[in-house]
C-alpha positions as CSV (number, residue, x, y, z in Angstrom):
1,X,21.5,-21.7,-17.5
2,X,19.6,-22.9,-14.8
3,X,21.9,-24.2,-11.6
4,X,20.6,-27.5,-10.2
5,X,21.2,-29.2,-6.6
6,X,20.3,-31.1,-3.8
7,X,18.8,-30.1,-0.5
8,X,20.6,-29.7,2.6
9,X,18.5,-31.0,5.1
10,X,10.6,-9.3,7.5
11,X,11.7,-7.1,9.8
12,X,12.5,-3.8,8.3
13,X,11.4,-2.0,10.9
14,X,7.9,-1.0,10.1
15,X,9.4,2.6,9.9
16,X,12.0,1.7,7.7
17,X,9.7,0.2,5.0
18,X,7.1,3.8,5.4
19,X,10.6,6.0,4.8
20,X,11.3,4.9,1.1
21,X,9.0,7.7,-0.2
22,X,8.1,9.2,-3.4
23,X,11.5,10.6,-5.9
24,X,10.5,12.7,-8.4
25,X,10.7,16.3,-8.7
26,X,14.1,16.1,-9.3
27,X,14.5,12.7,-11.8
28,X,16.0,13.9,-14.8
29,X,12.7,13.8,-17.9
30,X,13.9,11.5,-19.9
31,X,14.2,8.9,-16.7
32,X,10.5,9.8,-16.6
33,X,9.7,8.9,-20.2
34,X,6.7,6.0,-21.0
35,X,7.0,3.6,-23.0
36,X,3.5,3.2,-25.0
37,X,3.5,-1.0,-24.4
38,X,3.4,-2.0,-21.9
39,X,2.0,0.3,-19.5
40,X,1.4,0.7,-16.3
41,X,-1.2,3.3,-14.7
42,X,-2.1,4.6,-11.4
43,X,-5.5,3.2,-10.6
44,X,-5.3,5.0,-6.9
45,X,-2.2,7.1,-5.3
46,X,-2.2,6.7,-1.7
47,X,-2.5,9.8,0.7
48,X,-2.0,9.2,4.5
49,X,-1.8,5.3,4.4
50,X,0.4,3.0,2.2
51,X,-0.4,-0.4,1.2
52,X,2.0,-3.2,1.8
53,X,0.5,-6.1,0.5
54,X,-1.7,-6.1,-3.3
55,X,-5.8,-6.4,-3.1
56,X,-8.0,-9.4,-3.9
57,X,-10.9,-9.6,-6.6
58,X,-14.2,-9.4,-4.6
59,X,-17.3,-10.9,-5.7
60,X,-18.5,-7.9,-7.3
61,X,-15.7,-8.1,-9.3
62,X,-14.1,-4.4,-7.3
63,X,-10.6,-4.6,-5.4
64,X,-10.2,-5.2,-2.0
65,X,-7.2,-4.4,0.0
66,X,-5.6,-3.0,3.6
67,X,-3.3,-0.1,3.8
68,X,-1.7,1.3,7.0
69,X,-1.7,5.0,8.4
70,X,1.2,6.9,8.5
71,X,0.7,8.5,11.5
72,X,-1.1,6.3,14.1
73,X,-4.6,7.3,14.6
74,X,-6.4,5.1,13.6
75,X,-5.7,1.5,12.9
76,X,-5.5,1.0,8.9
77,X,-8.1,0.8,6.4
78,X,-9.9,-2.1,4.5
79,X,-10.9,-0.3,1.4
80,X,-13.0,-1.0,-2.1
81,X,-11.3,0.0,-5.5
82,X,-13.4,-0.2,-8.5
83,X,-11.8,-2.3,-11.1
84,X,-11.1,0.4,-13.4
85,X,-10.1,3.2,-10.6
86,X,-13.0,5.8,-10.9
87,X,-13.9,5.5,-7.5
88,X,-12.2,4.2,-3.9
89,X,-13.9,4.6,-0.5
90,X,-13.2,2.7,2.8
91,X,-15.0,-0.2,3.7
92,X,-13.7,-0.3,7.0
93,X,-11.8,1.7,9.1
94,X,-10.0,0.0,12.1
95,X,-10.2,1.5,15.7
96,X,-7.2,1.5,17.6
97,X,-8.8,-1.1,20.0
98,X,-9.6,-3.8,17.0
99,X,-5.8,-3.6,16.1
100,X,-3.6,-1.7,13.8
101,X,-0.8,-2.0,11.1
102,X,-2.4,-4.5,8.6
103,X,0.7,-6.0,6.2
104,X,-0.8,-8.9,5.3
105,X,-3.8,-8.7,2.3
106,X,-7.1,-9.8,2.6
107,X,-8.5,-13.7,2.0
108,X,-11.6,-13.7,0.7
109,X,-12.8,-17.4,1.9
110,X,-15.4,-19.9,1.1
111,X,-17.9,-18.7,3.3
112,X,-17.9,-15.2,1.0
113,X,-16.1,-13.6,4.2
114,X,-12.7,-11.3,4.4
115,X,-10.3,-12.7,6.9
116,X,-7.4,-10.9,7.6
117,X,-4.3,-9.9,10.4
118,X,-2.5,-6.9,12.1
119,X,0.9,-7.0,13.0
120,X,-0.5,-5.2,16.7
121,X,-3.2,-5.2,18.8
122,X,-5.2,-3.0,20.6
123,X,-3.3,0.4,21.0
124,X,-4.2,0.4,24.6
125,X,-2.8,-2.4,25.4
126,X,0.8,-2.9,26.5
127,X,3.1,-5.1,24.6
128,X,0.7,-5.4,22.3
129,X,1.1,-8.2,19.3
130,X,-0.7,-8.3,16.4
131,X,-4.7,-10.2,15.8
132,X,-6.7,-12.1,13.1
133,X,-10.1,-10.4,12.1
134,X,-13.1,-11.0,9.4
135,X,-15.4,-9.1,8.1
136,X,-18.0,-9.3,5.4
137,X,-17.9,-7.9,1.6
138,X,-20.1,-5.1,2.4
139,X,-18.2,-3.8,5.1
140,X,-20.8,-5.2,8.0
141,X,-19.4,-7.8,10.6
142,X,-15.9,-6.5,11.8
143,X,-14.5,-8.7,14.0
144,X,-11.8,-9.7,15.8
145,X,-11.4,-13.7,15.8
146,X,-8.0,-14.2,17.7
147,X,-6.0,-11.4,19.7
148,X,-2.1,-12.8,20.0
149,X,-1.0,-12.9,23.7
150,X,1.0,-9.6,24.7
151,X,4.7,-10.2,25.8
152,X,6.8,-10.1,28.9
153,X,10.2,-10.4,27.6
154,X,12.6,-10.4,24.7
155,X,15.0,-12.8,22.9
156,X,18.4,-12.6,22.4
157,X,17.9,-10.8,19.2
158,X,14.9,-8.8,20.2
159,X,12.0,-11.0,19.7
160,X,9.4,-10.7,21.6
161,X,8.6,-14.1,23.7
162,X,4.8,-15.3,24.1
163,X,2.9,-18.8,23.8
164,X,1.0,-18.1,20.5
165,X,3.0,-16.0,17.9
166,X,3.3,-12.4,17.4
167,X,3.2,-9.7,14.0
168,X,1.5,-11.9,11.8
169,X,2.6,-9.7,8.3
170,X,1.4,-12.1,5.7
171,X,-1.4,-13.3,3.9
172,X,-3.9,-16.3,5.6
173,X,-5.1,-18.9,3.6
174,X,-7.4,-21.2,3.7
175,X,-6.9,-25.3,3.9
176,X,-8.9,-28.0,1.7
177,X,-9.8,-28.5,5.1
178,X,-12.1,-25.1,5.8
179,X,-9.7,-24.1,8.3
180,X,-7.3,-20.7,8.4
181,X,-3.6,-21.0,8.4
182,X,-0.6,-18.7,8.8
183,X,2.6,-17.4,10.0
184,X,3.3,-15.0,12.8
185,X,6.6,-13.7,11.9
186,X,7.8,-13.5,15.6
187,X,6.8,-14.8,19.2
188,X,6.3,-18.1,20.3
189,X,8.3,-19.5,22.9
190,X,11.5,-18.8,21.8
191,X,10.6,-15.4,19.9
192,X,11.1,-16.0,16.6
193,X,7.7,-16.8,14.6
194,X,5.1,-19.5,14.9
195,X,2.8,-21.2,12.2
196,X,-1.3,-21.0,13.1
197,X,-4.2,-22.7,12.6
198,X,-7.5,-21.3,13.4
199,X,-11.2,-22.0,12.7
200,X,-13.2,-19.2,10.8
201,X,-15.4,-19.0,13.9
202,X,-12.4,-18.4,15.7
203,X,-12.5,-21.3,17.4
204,X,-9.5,-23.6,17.6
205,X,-6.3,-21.6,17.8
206,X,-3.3,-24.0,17.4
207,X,0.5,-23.5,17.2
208,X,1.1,-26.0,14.8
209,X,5.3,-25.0,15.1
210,X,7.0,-22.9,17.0
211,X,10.5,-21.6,15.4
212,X,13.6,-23.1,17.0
213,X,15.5,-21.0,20.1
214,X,18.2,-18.6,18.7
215,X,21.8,-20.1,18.3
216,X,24.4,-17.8,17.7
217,X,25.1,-15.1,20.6
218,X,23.8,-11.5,20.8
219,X,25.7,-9.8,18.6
220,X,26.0,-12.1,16.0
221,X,24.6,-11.2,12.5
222,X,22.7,-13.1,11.3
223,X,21.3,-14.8,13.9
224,X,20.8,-18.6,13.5
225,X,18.7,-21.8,14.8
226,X,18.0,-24.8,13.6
227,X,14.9,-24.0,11.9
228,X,14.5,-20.5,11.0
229,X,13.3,-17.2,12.2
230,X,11.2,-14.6,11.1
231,X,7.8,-16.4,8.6
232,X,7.0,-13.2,6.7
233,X,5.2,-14.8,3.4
234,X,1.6,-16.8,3.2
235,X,2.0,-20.4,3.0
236,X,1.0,-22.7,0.4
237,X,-0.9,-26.1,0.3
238,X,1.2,-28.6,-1.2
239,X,-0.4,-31.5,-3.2
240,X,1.5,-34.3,-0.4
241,X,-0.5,-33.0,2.3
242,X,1.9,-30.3,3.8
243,X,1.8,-26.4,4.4
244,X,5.2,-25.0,2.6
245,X,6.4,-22.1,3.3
246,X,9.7,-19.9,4.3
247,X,11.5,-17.8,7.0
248,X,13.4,-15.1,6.0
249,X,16.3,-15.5,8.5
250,X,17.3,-18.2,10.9
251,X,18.6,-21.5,9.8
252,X,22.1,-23.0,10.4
253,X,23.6,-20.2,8.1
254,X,21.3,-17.6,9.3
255,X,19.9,-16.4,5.2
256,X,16.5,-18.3,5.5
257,X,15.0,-21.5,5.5
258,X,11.8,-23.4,3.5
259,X,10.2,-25.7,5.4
260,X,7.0,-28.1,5.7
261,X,4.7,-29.1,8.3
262,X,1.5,-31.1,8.1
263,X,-2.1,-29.7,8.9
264,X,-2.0,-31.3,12.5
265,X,1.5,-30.0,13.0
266,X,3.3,-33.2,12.8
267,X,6.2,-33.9,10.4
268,X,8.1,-30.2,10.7
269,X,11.1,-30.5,8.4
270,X,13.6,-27.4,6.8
271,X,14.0,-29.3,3.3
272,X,16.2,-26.6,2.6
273,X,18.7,-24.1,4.1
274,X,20.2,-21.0,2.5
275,X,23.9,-21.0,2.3
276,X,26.2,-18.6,3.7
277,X,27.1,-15.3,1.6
278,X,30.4,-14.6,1.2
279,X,33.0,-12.1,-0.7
280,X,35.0,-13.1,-3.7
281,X,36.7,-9.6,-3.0
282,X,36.3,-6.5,-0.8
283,X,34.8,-4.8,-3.6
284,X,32.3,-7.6,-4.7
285,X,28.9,-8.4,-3.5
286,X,27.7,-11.1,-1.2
287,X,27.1,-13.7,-3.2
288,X,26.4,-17.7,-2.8
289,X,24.4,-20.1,-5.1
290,X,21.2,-20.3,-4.4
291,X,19.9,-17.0,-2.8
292,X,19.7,-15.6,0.9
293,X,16.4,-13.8,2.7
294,X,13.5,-15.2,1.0
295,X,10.8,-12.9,1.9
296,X,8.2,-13.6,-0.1
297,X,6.0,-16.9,0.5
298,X,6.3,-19.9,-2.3
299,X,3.7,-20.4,-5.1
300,X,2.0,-23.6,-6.9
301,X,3.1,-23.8,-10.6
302,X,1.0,-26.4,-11.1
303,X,3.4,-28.3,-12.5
304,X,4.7,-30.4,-9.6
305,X,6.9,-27.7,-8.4
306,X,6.6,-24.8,-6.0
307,X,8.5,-21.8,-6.8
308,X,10.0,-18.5,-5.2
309,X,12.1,-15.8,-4.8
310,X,15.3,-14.9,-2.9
311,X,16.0,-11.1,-1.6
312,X,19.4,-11.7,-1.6
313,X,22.9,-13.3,-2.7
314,X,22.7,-15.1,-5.4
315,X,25.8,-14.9,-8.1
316,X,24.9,-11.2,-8.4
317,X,24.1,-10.5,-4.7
318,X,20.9,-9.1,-5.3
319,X,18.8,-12.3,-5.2
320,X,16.9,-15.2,-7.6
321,X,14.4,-16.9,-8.6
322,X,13.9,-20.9,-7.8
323,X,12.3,-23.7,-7.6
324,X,11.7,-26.5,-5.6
325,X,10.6,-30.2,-6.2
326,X,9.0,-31.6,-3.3
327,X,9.1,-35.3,-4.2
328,X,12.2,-35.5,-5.8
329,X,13.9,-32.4,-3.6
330,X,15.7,-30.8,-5.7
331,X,16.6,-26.8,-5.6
332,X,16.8,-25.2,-8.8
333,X,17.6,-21.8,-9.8
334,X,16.0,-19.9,-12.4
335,X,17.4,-16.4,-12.6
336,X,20.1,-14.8,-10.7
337,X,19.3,-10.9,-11.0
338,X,21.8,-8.3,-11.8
339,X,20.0,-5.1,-11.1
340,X,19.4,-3.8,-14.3
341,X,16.5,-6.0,-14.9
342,X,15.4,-5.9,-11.3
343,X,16.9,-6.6,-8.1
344,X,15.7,-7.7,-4.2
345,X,12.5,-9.5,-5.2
346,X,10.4,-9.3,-2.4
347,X,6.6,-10.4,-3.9
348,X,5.3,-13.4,-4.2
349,X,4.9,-14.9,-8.0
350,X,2.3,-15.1,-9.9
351,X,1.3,-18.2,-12.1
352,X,-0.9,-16.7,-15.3
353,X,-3.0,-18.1,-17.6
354,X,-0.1,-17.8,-20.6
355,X,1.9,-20.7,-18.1
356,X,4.8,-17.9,-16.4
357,X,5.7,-16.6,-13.9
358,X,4.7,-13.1,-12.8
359,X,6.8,-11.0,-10.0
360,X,8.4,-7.3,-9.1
361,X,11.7,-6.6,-7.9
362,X,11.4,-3.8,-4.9
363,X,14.7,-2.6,-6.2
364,X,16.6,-2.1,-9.1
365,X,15.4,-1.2,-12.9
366,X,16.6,0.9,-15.9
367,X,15.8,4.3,-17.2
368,X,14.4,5.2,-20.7
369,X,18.0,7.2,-21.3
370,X,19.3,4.1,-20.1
371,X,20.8,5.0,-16.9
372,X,20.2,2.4,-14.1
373,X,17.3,2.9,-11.0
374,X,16.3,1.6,-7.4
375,X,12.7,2.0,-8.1
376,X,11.8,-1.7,-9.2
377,X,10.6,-3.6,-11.9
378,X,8.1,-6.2,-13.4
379,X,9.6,-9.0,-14.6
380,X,8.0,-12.9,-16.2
381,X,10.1,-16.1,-16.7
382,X,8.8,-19.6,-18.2
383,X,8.7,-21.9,-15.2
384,X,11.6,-23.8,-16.9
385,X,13.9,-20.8,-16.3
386,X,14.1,-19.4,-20.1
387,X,12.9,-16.4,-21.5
388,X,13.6,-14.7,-18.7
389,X,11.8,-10.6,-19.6
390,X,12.2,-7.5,-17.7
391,X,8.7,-5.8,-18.6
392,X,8.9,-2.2,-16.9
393,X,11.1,-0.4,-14.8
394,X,8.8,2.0,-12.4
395,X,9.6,5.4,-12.9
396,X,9.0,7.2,-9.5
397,X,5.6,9.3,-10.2
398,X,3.8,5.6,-10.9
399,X,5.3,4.3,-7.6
400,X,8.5,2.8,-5.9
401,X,9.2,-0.2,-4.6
402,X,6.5,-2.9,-5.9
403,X,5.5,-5.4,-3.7
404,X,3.4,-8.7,-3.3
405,X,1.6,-11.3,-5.1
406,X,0.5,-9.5,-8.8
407,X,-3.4,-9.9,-9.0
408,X,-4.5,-11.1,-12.7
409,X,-7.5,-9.5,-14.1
410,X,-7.2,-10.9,-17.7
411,X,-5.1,-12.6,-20.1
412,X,-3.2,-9.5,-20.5
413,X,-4.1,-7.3,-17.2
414,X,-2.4,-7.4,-13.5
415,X,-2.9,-5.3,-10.8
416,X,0.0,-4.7,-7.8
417,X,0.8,-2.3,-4.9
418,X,3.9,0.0,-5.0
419,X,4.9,0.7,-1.2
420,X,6.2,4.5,-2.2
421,X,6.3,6.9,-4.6
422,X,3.6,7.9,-6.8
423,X,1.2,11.6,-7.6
424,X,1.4,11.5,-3.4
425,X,4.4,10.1,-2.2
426,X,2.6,6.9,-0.3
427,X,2.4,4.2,-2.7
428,X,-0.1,3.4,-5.3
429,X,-2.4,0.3,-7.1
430,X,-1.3,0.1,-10.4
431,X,-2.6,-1.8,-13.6
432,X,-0.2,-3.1,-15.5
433,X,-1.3,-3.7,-19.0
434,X,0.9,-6.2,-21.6
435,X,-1.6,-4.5,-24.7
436,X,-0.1,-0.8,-23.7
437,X,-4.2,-0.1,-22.5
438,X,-4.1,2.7,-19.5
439,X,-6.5,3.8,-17.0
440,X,-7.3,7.1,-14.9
441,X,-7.5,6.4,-11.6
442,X,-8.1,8.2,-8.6
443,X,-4.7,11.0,-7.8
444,X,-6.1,13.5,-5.7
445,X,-4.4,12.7,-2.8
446,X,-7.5,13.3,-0.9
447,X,-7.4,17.4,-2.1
448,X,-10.5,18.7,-4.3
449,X,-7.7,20.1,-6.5
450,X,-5.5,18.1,-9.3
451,X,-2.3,19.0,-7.6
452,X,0.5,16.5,-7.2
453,X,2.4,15.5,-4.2
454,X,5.9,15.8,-2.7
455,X,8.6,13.9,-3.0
456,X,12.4,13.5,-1.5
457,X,15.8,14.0,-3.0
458,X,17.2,10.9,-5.1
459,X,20.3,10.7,-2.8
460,X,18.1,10.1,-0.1
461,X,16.0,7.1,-1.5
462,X,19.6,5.7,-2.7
463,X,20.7,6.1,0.7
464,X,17.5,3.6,2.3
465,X,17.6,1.3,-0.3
466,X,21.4,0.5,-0.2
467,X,20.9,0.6,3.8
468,X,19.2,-2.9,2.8
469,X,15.1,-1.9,2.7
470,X,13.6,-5.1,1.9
471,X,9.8,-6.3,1.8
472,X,7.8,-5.2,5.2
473,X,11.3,-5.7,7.1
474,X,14.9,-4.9,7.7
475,X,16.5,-8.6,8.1
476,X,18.2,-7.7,11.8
């Protein structure tokens, strides 16, 4: 049953997130067997970049996305994904001096443009932190709109300290208002994340918050402030004329914070705090009520309530689903994960046309012998908490670790990013199809030749993920 209450009021290292490769050579086969419905296929395997964010529909009706290299020579890709994956190519490839490391997906705006961020800079820069950029459908137009000051100094807990922001890893969106807003996930004046406003000329660059100076000393894990640290999802326009949104860390209990703030920055408020996990036993998990380290940005369900995820905690330790009511403020959870049917949620939900709500766990799952994986799921829930369904558990060669807001392409058709894993060991876009309908997609790995790619040992993965891998960030 759902648990109700009242208020109280990312990062892994980039190089953590890139480590949780491929599995699969040495998965037992019946781990590897397919259900016929649903199904999910690989409409592109990733060779020498991985996506960490899930592509937008362009006007043409293709997918647009970013991905990141592996190895940094160049700064990321903006790419173009037919629909039905037949055919991928680059629509832009980012030089070192327009920035690198794109997290964040694209926003395809009003005025038919792309707008987008890096988490850095120009490589040639020092201290470098991270810049919004456009361009136009067809590739033509890069360029860069706001460059986030470089740094001179650290925080207590290693953020870096600027005016502006710095890292910017999720999604911009755009206000009723014409104007860009998002979340740096560090920087500002005491290091730990801003939230932005900026024209799409590029005019106008406005802090409209900066995140609260770090409480707790040092060494203290987790750090705490008043307000929270580290922004790593999109906002989302509320109907009262507020930006909601979250912070993974921070707060007074240090697990995360959602908060508000107005268009013109006034009327900042945490309306609510994650509680503290604790230990029922040595052996237990960390567990609270509510859920700890929400990662993922909130979503509109159209109903009067926004609603989200938690990484973390929860009665199960391994996180939940909830929602919040901004008029009335009340915290509800939804689903308390138990790993089995998912675990770490780390995407953004998705509202479909059937009235639920979409997501993927980065973590957790069941085989088709029945044996339990890290590897993620898909999962839907009514937005009243019931019929709560596990619908696939990824199976290593169609990707690991699912991430981001699910992209629907029909009543029965969604499209989302896995961050690992897959024919080439670097992520994939998938189709997941409720009907059991499949697609051939492009698995090359960027070789003439049909052959598949390598992969790492099970123990291995086991050992990142139960090291604490989370969306685009280890919470420090």
């Amino acid at each position: 049953m759902p648990t109700t209450s009242r208020p109280m009021s990312r990062t892994v290292a980039r190089a953590a997130s890139r480590c949780v490769l491929a599995l699969m050579a040495t998965i037992p086969a019946a781990a590897l067997a397919q259900t016929t419905t649903p199904a999910v296929s690989t409409l592109v395997a990733f060779s020498g970049s991985q996506a960490y964010s899930s592509p937008v529909r362009g006007p043409d009706g293709a997918l647009y996305g970013v991905t990141s290299t592996i190895n940094i020579v160049t700064g990321g890709l903006i790419y173009r994904l037919a629909a039905d994956g037949s055919k991928i190519e680059t629509l832009y490839q980012l030089k070192l001096e327009d920035g690198y490391s794109p997290f964040g997906g694209l926003l395809l705006a009003t005025d038919g443009k792309f707008y987008g961020t890096t988490t850095l800079g120009a490589a040639n820069q020092a201290n470098t932190t991270g810049t919004v950029y456009t361009i136009a459908t067809d590739g033509s137009g890069f360029e860069v709109l706001h460059r986030f000051q470089t740094y001179a100094s650290l925080n207590s807990i290693g953020g870096p300290i600027n005016t502006d922001g710095a890292s910017p890893e999720a999604e911009l969106i755009e206000g009723n208002d014409g104007h860009l807003y998002g979340v740096a996930r560090a920087g500002g004046p005491n290091g730990n994340g801003t939230v932005f406003k900026l024209g799409k000329d590029g005019s106008g660059f406005t802090v409209l918050h900066a995140f609260g100076a770090t409480t707790s000393a040092a060494n203290v894990s987790p750090a705490t402030n008043v307000d929270g640290i580290g922004p790593v999802g999109p906002l989302v326009e509320g109907a009262d004329g507020y930006f909601y949104g979250t912070a993974a860390r921070g707060g007074t209990a240090g697990y995360g914070t959602i908060f508000r703030v107005r268009f013109d920055g006034t009327g900042f408020e945490v309306v609510r705090t994650f509680p503290t996990l604790t230990q029922a036993s040595s052996t237990a998990p960390l567990a609270n009520a509510d859920g700890a380290v929400p990662l993922a940005g909130l979503t509109d369900g159209q109903d009067g309530r926004l609603y989200g995820v938690a990484s973390a905690g929860g009665s199960n330790g391994v996180g939940t689903v909830f929602a919040y009511d901004p008029v009335g403020g009340v915290f509800t959870v939804l689903h308390n994960f138990d790993g089995s049917k998912g675990a770490q949620p780390s995407g953004e939900l998705r509202l479909a046309q059937d009235g639920k709500l979409y997501g993927n766990t980065s973590s957790g799952g069941t085989a088709a012998n029945g044996s339990a994986t890290l590897l993620g799921t898909i999962y839907s829930i009514a937005r009243d908490g019931t019929g709560f369904t596990s619908i696939y558990s990824f199976k290593g060669e169609d990707g690991v670790s699912p991430t981001g807001r699910l992209l629907q392409m029909d009543a029965t058709t969604f499209v989302g990013v896995t961050q690992a894993g897959g024919r080439c060991s670097q992520g994939t876009v998938y189709q997941l199809s409720l009907t059991g309908a499949t697609a051939r997609g492009v698995t090359n790995c960027g070789r003439n030749d049909d052959g598949g790619g390598g992969a790492i040992a099970p123990a291995l993965l086991l050992a990142l993920l139960m090291g604490g891998l989370l969306r685009r960030g280890l919470v420090r």
